[in-house]
C-alpha positions, 0 to 999 in steps of 0.5 A: 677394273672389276670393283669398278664395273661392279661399282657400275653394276651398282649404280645402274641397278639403284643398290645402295653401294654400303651393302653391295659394293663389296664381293661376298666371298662367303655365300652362307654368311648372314647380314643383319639390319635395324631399319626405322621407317621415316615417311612413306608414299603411296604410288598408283600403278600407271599400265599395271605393269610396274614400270611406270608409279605415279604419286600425283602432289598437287592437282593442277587448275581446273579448266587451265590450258591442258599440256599437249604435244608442241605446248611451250611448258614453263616448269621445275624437274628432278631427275633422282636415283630411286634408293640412293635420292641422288639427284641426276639433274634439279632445275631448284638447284643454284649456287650458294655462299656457304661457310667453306665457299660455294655450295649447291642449294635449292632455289625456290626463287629459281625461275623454272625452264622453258621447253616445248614438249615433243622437241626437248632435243632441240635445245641449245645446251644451256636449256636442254630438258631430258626427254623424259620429262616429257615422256611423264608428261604424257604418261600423266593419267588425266590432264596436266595444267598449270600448278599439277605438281606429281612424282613419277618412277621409272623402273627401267630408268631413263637413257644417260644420253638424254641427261644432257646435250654433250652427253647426247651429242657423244653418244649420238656420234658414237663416242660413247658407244662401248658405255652403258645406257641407262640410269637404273630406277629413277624418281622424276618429280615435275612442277608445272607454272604454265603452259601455253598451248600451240596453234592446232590450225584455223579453228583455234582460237589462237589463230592468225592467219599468215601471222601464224602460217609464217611463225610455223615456217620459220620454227619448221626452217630453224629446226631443220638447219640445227645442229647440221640437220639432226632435227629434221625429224621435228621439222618435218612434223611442223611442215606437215602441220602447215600442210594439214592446216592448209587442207583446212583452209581449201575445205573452208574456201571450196564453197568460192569456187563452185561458181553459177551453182551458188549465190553470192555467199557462203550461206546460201549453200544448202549445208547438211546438218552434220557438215556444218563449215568450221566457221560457224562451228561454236568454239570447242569448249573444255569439259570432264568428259572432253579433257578425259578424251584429250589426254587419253587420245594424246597418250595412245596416239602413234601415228602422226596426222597426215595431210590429204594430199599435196595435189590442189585444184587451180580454182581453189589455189585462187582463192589464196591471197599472193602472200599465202599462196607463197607460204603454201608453195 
């Protein structure tokens, strides 16, 4: 038992096992090593604080959609040991006929995995993404699109429960919870093909109304109804997402209601130069300085939105049509 905790010990703390995993009974004694030096990289320090090494290998494509939280993500990982390289999970990895039967090997015709950032747990097993994958998604300092390619080290690991949906499911049902929970000091390599951006409300060109009022719905109700409920927490943060897109709409439709005070359009009202409606807003469009402010506003957000306020005038309650009135309710 204790050469298997030590073994353990060894693992979670990323030490290669030929030099640690037997006990030194004589503290005086003095190893001696040859190393030769095969390749190095040169990794930037994320918060200056060691904990997070980035190594970015191929920049993405400029003024490509930008990942962010609830884009669907089209991308290959490697989740691997630090000092040992042993790869926990690789998404290239495929079966291969090899001179003593099956092997693994990397595919790089592999098709990559399919995930929508901020709801990775939701997956079903066969395409369940560790959540730190992620996490290093948003820790990428500056925009991810698609072709970013980069590395990323995580001193204090990553939680073994996020590696794969039994193992989440175990620990979740407290099965596992006399084991340790973490990796040790991994390596995270991520490659991203594509990136389809979600719907941000009314004023996104993405847009479609009911079409996209309903799609949100029914992705908020299946959420809720996974796994027995587990996921309710993600589905509420697509509830609250219709609710502020809501919001938008009342304040785009409130000019209807003032009645006898107005014309017979929205633009005989005598609008402020700086609360212009959002229809005649011109499309957002994309620069350094905009992309900067995106990721870095994405990256120190903890606080979730929320919408004004569930309370709605009746005038403005009229001014939905019968089937978004429904969605509203």
């Amino acid at each position: 038992r204790s050469a298997a905790l030590r073994r353990q010990a060894v693992q979670i703390l990323g030490f290669p096992e030929e030099f640690c995993l037997e006990e030194e009974t004589d503290s005086g004694s003095t190893l001696t090593m040859e190393m030769e030096l095969l390749e190095s990289s040169e990794f930037v320090d994320v918060d200056g604080d060691g904990k997070y090494l980035l190594q970015t290998i191929k920049e993405g494509k400029a003024g490509g959609a930008m990942v962010r939280e609830m884009s669907t993500i089209h991308a290959h990982f490697r989740i691997a040991k630090l000092l040992m390289n042993y790869a926990l999970k690789d998404t290239r990895l495929g079966l291969a006929n090899g001179a003593n039967g099956l092997v693994l090997r990397a595919d790089r015709s592999k098709e990559p995995v399919e995930f929508v950032l901020g709801e990775e747990l939701c997956a079903s097993e066969g395409d369940f993404v560790p959540p730190c994958v992620g996490q290093c998604l948003k820790l990428y300092p500056g925009p991810v699109t698609e072709g970013t390619h980069f590395e990323m080290i995580l001193r204090d690991g990553v939680p073994i429960r996020e590696m794969e949906k039994d193992i989440h499911s175990a620990f979740s049902d407290g099965r596992y919870a006399g084991l340790p929970d973490t990796s040790g000091p991994v390596c995270i390599r991520i490659e991203v093909e594509k990136v389809t951006p979600a719907c941000e409300g009314p004023a996104d060109r993405q847009w479609k109304g009911l079409e996209t009022l309903v799609a949100e719905r029914r992705r908020a109700e299946a959420l809720e109804a996974l796994e027995e409920g587990r996921h309710r927490e993600a589905a509420l943060r697509r509830w609250r997402r219709i609710l502020r897109w809501f919001d938008e709409i009342f304040a785009s439709r409130r000019w209807k209601t003032q009645g006898a005070k107005t014309g017979d359009s929205m633009y005989d009202l005598q609008w402020d130069d700086d609360s212009a409606p959002a229809q005649l807003a011109a499309p957002f469009q994309f620069t350094a300085e905009a992309a900067e402010a995106e990721w870095l506003e994405q990256r120190t957000a903890t606080v979730e939105k929320m919408p004004q306020g569930m309370e709605v005038e009746d005038a403005l309650l009229q001014q939905l049509s019968p089937d978004e009135l429904r969605e509203f309710a």
